[in-house]
VOBA-927179 format. One record per residue: x, y, z of N, C-alpha, C, O, CB in turn. Coordinates in steps of 0.05 Angstrom, whole numbers, plus 5000, padded with zeros to 4 digits. Glycine has a CB too. Example, Ala and Ser with C-alpha at 12.3 -4.5 7.8 and 13.67 -1.06 7.14 Angstrom:
2
526448865156524649105156526449345156528549345169522649115181525749555142527349795143525850015157526850235161528249885114
This chain:
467
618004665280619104735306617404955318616005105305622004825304617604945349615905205357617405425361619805475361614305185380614505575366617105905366617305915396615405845409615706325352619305975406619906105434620206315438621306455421621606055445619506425462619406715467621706785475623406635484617506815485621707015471624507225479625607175504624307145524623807565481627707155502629307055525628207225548626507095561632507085521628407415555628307755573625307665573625207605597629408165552623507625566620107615577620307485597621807295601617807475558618107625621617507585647613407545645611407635634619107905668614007405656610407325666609307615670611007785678609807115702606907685667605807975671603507945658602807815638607608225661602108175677599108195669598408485656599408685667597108155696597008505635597208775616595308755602594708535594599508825598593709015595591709085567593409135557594409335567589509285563594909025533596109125511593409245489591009185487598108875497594909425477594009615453595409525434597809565437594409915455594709395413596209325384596809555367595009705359594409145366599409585362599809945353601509755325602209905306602510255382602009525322603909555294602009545267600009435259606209265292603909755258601509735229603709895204605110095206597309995237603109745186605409865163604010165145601710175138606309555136605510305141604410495137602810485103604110615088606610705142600610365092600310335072601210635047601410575023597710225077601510835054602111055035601011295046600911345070601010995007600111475026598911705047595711605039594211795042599912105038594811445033591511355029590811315059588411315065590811015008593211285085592211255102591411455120589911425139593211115108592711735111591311945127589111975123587912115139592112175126587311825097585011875097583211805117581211925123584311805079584511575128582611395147581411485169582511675180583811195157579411395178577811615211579611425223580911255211573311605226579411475255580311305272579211105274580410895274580411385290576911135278574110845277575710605257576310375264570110955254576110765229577310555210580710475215581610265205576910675178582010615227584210565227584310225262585710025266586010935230581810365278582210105290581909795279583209595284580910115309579209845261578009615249580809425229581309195221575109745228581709655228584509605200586809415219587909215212586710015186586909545240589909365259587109075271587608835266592209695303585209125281584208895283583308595268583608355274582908975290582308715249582808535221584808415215584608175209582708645199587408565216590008445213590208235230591008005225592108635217589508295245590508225285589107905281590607725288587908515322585707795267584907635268585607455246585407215246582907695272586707685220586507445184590107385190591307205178585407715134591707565211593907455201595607595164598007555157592507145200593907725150594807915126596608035134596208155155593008095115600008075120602108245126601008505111600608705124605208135116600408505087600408735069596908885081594608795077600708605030597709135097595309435095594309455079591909425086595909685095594509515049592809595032590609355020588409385010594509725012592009135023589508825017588208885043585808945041591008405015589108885069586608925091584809075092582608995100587008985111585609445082583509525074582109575049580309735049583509655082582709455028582109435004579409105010577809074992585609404984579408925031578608725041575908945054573608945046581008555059576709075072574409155093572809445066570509505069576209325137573909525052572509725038570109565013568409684999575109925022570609255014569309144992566409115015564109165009570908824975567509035039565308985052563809225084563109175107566308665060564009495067563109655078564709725106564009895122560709565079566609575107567809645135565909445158565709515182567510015142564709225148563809145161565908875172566208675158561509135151567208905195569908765204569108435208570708255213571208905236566908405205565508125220565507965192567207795186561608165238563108055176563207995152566007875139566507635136562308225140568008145132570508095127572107875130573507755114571408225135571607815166573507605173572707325166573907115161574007605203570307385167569107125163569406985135569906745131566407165168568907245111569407165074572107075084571806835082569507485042574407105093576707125091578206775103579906615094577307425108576406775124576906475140576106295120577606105115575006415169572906335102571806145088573106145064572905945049569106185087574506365057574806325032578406135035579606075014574506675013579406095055582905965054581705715062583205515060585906105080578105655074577205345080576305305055575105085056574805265103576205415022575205275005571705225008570205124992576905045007571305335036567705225033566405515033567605715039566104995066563205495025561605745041562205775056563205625073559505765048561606115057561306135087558706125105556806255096562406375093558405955134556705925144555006225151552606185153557605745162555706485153555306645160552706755141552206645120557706755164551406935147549707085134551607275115553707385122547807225153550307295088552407515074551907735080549807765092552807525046553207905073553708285085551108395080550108405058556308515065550008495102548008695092547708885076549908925067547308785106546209055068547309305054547509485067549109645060546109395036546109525089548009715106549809525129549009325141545809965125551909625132554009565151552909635180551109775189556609725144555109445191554609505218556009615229558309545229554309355232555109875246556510065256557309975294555909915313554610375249559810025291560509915314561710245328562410415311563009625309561810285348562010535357563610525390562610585411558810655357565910455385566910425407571110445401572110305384565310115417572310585415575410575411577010525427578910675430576310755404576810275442578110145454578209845445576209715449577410185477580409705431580509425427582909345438584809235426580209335399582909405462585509295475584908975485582608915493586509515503586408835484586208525489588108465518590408555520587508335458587408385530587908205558590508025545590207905524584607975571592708015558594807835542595507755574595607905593597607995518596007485573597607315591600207195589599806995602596407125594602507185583604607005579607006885603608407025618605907155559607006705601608406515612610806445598611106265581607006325616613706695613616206605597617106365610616806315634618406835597618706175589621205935608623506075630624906275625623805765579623305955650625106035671627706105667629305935658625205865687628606385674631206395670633306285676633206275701631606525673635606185668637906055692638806165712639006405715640305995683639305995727639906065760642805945765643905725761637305895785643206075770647506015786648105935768646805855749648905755813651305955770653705975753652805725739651905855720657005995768652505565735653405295731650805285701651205195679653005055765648605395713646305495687647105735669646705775645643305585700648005855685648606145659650806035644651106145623649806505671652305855650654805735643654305595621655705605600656105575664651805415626651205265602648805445586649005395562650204955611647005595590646205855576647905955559646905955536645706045591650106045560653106205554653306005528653306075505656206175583653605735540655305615516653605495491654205465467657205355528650905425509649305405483647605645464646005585446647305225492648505905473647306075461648306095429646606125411647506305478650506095423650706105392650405875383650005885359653106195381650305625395648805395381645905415372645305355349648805185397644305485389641505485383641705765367640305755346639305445411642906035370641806115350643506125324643106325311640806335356644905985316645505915289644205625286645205495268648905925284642405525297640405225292637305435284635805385265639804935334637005645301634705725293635205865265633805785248633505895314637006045259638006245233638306105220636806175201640206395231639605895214639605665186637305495184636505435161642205445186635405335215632205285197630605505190628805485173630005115214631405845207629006025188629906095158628406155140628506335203633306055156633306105120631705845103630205865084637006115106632805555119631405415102628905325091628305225070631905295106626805415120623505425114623905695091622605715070621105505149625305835098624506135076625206035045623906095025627106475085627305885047628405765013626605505012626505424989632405665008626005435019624205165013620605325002619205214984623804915053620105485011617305655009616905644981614805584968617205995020620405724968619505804942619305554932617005534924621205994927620705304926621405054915617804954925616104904907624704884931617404924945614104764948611904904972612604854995614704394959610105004969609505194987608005015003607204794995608305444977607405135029606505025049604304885056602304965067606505135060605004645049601204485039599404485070597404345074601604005026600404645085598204695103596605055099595105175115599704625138597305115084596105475069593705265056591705405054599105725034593205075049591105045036589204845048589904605045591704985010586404885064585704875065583104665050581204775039586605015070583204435051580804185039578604065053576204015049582003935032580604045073577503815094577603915125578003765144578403355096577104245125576904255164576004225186576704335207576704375173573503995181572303875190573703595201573903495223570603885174574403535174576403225186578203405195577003465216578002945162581003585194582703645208582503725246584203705263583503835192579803815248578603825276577903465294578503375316575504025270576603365276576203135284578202935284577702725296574403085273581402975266583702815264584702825290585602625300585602895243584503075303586303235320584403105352585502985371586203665310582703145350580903035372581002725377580002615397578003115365582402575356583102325354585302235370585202075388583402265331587202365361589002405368590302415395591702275408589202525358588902685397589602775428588102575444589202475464588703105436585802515439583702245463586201865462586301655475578402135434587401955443588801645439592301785464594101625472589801545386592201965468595102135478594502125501595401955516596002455468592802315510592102325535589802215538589702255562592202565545588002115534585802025549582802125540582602225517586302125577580502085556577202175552577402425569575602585573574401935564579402435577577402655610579002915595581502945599578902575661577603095578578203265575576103465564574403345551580103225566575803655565573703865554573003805527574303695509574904175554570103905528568803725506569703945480569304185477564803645511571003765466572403905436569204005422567103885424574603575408569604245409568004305384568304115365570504075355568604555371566003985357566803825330565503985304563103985297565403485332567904145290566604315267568204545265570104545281563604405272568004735251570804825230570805075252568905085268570304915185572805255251572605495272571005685252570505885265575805645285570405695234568305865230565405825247564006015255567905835201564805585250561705515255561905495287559805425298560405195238563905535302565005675328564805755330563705745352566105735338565406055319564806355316561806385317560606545331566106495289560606205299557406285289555406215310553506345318556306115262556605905320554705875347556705995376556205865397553705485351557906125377558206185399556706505397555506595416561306135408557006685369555506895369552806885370551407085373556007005352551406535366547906555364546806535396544906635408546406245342548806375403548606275435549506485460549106485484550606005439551106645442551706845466553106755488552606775512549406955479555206625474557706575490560006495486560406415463557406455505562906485512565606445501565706335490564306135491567306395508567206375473569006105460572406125469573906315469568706105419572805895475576405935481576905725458575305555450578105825517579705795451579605745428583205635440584905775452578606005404583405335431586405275427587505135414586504915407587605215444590105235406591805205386594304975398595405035419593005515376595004715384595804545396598904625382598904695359594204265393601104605394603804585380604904405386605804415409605504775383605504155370606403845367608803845378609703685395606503735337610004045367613604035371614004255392616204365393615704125339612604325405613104485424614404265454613804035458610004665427615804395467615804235490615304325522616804305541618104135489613404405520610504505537608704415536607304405556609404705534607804285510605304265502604903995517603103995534604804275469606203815515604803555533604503565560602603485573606303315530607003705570605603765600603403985610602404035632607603845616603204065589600204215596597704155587595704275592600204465588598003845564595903785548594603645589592503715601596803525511597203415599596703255608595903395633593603385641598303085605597403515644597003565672594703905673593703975695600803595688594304045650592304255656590204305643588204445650593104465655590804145616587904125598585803875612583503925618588804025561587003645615586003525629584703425658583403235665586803485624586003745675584803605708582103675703581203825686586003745742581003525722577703505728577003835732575303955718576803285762578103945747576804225753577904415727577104645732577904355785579004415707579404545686577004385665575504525652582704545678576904195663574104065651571704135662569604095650574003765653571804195675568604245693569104505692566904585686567804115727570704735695570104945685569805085659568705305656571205025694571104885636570405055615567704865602566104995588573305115594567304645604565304505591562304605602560104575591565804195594563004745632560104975643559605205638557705325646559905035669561805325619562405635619562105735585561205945577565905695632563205475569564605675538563905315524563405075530569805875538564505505500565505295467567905295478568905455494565505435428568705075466572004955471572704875449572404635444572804715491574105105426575704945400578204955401579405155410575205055372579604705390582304605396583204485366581604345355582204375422585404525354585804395329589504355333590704425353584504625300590204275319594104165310594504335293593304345272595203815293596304525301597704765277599204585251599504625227600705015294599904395268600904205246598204085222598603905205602603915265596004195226593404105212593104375194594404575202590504035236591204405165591004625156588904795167588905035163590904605132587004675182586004855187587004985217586905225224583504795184587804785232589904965258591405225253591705425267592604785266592205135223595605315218593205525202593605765203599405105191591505445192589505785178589405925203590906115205585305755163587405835228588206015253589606115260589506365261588305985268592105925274595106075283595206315265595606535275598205885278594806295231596106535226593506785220593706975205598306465198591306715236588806965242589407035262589207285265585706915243590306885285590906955312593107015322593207085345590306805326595607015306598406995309599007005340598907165359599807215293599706705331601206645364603106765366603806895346602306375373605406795399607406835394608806545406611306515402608107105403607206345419609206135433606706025439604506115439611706215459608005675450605405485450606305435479608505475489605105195426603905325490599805245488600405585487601905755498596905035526598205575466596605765462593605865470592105675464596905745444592606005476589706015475589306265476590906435484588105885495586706315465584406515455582006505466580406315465583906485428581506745479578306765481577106915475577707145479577306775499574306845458573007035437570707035445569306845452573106965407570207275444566507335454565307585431567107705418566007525498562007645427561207755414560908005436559507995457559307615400562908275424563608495436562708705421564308755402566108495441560508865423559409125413558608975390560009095373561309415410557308785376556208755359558408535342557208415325555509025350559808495343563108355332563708155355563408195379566308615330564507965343566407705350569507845350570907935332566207405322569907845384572807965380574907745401574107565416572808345392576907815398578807735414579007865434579408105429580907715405578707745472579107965483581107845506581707975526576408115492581807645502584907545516585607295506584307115495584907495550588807345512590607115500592306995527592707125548592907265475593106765525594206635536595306445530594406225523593306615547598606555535601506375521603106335541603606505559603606525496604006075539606205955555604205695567601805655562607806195580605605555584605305435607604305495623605705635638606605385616601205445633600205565659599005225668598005045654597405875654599705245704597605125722595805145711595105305693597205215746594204885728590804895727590305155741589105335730588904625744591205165762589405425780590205635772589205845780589705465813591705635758592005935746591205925716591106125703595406065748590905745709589605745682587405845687586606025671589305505668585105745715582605755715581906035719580206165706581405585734583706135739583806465750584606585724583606805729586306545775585706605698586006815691583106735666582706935652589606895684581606555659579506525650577806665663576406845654579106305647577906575683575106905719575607065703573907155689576507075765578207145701578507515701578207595683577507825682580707675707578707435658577407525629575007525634573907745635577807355604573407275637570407275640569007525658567007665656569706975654571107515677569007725695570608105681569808315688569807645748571908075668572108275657570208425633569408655629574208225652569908185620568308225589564808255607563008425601568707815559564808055627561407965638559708235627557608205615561007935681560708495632559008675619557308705591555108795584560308845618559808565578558908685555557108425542555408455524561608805535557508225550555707935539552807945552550807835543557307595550553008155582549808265586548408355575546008295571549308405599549808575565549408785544548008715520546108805507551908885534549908485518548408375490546708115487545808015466550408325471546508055506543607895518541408065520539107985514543907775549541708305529539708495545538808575506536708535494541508825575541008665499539308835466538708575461536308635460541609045435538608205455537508095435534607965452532507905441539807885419535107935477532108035494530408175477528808075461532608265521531108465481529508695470528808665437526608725427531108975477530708565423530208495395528608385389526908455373531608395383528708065408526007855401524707945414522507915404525707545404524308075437521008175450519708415422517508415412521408415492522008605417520708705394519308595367517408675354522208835388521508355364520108185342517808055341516308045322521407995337517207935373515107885383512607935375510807815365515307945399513308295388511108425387510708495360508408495352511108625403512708555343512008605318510308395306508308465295514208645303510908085307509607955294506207975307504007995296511107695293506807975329502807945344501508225328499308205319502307995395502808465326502408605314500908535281498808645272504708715319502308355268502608335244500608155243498708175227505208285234501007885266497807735261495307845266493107785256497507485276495908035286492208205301492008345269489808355259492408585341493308395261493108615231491608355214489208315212497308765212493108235205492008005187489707925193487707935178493407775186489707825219486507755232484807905224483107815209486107775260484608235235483508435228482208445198479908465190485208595232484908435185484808415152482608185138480908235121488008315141483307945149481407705144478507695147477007585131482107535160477907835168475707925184473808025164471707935156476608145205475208225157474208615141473108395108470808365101478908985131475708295095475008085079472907965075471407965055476107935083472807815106471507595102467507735108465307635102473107325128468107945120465608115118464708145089462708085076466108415131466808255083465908385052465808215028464808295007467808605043467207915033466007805021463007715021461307715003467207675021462807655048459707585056458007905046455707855053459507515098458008085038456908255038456008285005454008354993458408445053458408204999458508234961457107924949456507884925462808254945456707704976454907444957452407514969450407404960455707054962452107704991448707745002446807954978444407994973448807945040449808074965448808304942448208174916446308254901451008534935450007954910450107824876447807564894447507404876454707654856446507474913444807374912441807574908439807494896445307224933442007844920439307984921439607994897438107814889438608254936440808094874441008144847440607864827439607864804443908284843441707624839439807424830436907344833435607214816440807244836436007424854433607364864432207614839430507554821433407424903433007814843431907984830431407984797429408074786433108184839433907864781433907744761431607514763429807454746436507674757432007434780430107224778427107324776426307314753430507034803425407414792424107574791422507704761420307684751425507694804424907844755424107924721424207874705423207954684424408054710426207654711425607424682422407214687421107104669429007134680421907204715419807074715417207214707415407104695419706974738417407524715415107714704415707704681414107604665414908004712418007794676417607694626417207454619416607384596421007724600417407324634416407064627413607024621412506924601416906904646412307134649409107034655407407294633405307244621408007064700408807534632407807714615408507564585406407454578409308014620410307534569410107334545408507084546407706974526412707244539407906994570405806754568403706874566402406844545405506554590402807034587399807234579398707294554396607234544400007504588401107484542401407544517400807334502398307334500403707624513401807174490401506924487398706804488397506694469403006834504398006814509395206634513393106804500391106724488394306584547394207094504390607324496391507314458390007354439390607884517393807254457393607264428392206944412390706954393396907334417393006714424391006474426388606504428387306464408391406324446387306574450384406704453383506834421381906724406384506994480385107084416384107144400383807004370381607004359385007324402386006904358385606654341384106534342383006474321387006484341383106404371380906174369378706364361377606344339380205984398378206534378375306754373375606814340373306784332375507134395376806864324377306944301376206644280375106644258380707064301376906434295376406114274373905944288373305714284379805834275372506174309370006114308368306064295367306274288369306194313366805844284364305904256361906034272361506024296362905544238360406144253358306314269356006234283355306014275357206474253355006284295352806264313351106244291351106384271352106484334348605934299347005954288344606044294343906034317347005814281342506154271340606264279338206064301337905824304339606354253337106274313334806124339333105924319332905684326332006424359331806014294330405854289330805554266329205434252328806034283333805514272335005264253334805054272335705064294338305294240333304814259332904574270335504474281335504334301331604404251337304524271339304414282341904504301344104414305340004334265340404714310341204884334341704814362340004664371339305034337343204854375343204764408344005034424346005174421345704494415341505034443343005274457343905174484342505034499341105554463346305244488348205124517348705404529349105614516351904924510348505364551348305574566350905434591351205204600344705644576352305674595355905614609355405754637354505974639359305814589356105584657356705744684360005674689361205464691354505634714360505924689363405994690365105954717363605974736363606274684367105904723367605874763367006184773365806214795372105784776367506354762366506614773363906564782362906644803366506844754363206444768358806424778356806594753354406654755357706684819358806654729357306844709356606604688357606384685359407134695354806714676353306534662354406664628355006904625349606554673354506474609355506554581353106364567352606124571359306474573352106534550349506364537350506354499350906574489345606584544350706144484350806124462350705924441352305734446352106214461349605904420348105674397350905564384353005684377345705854368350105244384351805094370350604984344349205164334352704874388350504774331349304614312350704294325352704264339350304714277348604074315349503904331351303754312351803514317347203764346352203864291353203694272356603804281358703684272351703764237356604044300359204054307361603974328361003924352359204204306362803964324364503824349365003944370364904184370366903754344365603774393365703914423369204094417370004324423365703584456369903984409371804254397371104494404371504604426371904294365369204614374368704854383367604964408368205194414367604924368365904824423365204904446367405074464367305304475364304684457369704804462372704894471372705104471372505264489374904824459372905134448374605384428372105614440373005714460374805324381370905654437369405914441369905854482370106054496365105894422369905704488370205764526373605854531374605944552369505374551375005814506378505904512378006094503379906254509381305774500375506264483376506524465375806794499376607024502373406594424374206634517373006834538375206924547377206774547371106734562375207214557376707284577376707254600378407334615377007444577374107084609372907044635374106774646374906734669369707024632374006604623374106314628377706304631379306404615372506104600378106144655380606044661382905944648382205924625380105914672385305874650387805774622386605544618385205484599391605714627386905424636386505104643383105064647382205234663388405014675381004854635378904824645378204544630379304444610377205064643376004454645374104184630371604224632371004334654374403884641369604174616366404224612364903914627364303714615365504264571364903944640363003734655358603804647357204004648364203814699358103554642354403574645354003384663355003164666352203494617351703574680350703394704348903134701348602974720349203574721347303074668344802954679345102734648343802784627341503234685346802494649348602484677351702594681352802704662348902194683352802574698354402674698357402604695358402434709353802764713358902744674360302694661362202874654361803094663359202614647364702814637366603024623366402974597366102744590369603024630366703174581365803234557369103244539370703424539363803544560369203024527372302964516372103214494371503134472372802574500372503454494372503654482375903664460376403754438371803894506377203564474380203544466380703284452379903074461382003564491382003284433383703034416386202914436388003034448385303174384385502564433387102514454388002184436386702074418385302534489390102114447391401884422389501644426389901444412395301774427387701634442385101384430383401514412382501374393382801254454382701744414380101914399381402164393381002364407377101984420383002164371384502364352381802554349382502794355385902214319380002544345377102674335375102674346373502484347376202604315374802964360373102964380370202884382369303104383373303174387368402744383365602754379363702984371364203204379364702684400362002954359360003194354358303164378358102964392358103184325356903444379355203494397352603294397352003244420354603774394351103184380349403004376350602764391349602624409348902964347353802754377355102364393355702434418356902254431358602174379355002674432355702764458353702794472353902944491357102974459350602624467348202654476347402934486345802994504347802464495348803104472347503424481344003394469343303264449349703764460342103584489339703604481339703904459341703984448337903624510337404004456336704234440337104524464336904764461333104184428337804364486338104624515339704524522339404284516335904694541342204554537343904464556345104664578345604904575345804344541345304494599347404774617349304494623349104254627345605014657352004764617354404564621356204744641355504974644356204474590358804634658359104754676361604784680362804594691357904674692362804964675366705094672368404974703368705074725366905604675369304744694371204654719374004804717375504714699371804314721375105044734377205044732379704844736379304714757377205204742381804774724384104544727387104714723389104614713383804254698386905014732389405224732391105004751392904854743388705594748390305024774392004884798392504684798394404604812391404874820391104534785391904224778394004194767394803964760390304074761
């Protein structure tokens, strides 16, 4: 059943100040004022009777009221929460006014005898019908508790409800949020804007003439589907009835409008009862153009945030660039160095190289000069004197025997220091090369006799270094 408002309520426009709050003990004189608002607001959104779980709730999470509400919604939906988790530092909100915009629309009082008459007579009927269903919801609580406290699928309960109502009344109505009122909250705080928020009461009997004739006209559709999020759910649904009791209604149609205020998703007007379209639309203006400050406000700081981020990042790439740069210098600087230092290695391994070949060769030289057989005397018949022009142009004069091989000739023109690494003995007359070397047709070099040398010869040092 729905609740109805107090008989004595009159239509009226008011900032109420939420002042009820149970006194949790004396832990509450501890509280600043700052915390004692956050404490009645919290309440005001989770719906918690018991003070000391509300702030025993906001002290886990730094007093951060946003955070809070949010663990608190997600945790009765059974899912994550979509939200970012709590920072480690909190967010300081710095402001002491949370007074909320309230609208209500009481049922008309009776008029002439004939209504107060029947007022009169049905008054102890209805309230001994209301006093015996509130004992019996109260004794039934304990026997089976309220299978709408729990929370399974709020996704389908939004989308059941949107079914519903399009099969009741019709298409032409403001475009429903499809998705849980948490993720309402999240994109209307990313997007930076309203959300109105309504609560459907089944058994109410208001609710259809206002589904039909004010949720539905064209100019209430065209104003909120240009302006805000529009979430709507069935209290008779679990996740409806998790709301109703964050938002505590006092009477249906209900609605809520929530905007991101000093940093927080807050409530900053309600609206209960029965209203016209045109006065539905007018008192949405006056919220809107009431709050308009502060959703500037906070356009203007997340402006300034991403231009700062902006700049921070161009900051951060000119740095990197920079960085890459310096790098990429100094790499180039450290392979122009491990190349001079190769080159240079190179270098002296090639000088120890060519110095051990030198080495090398004058110690060859000397061997051969050492397995020289001796010069024979001028006057042995079997003597040859050959006389050497060197590529320098110097002349080397000295006696063979003809019984010896062009070998030694070799060998005494490699023992010179004059004569070149590389060389061949050419004679001009005729002219020829002198196979002085063992080679795999002629293992054994010829003697000077099988080499038609005369008793005189001039023979002539071809250098073959460069060859």
């Amino acid at each position: 059943m729905h609740r109805n408002p107090k008989p004595d309520a009159q239509k009226h426009f008011a900032w109420n100040a939420r002042s009820k709050m149970a006194a949790p003990g004396n832990e509450e004189e501890e509280l600043t004022q700052e915390q004692t608002e956050k404490l009645l607001q919290f309440q005001d959104l989770t719906g918690i009777d018991s003070m000391d779980q509300c702030r025993r709730t906001l002290e886990q999470h730094h007093w951060n009221i946003e955070a809070a509400v949010q663990d608190r919604l997600n945790e009765q939906e059974g899912v994550p929460s979509v939200f970012n988790p709590p920072s480690s530092r909190p967010l300081q909100v710095h402001t002491a006014d949370h007074r909320v915009y309230s609208y209500v629309v009481s049922r008309p009082q009776p008029r002439g005898l004939l209504g107060w008459s029947y007022y009169l007579i049905m008054l102890p009927f209805r309230f001994t019908y209301y006093t015996l269903l509130d004992i019996f919801r109260f004794a039934i609580r304990f026997i089976r508790p309220d299978p709408r406290s729990r929370v399974t699928d709020p996704v389908g309960d939004v989308v059941s409800f949107i079914q519903n109502f399009e099969e009741q009344y019709g298409r032409i109505h403001p475009v429903f949020y499809q998705g849980t009122y948490s993720q309402a909250l999240n994109d209307a705080k990313r997007e930076l804007r309203y959300l109105l928020v309504y609560l459907h009461g089944d058994d109410h009997q208001d609710t259809d003439e206002f589904c039909r004739n004010t949720m539905c006209n064209p100019e209430v559709v065209n104003f909120i589907n240009t302006r805000m999020l529009f979430w709507a759910c069935s209290t008779s649904k679990p996740e409806g009835y998790r709301v109703s009791q964050a938002l505590r209604e006092n009477t249906y149609p209900f609605l809520a409008m929530i905007m991101l205020k000093e940093q927080r998703m807050t409530v900053v007007g309600r609206l209960e009862g029965l209203l016209r379209a045109e006065d539905f639309v007018n008192q949405l203006t006056f919220i809107m153009d009431a709050n308009a400050t502060y959703l500037v406000s906070e356009r203007l700081d997340r402006e300034e945030r991403n231009q700062t981020q902006v700049l921070r990042q161009q900051q951060d790439e000119a740095y990197l660039a920079s960085l890459r740069a310096d790098q990429e210098k100094e790499r180039k600087r450290k392979e122009a160095q491990e190349k001079r230092r190769r080159e240079e290695e190179d270098v002296r391994q090639q000088l120890l190289a060519e110095e051990r070949r030198q080495q090398s060769l004058q110690e060859e030289k000397e061997r051969k000069s050492e397995c020289l057989p001796p010069e024979p005397f001028p006057d042995n018949p079997d003597s040859v004197k050959i006389v050497f022009k060197l590529p320098n142009d110097t002349r080397v004069e000295r006696r063979f025997l003809f019984t010896q091989s062009l070998t030694v000739i070799y060998d005494f023109l490699f023992s010179l220091k004059e004569t070149p690494e590389k060389f061949q003995i050419v004679a001009n007359f005729p002219r020829r090369v002198l196979p002085c070397l063992p080679t795999e047709r002629e293992p054994n070099p010829p003697t000077l006799q099988q080499a038609g040398l005369s008793r005189c010869e001039v023979l002539f040092v071809q250098d073959l270094t460069d060859d």
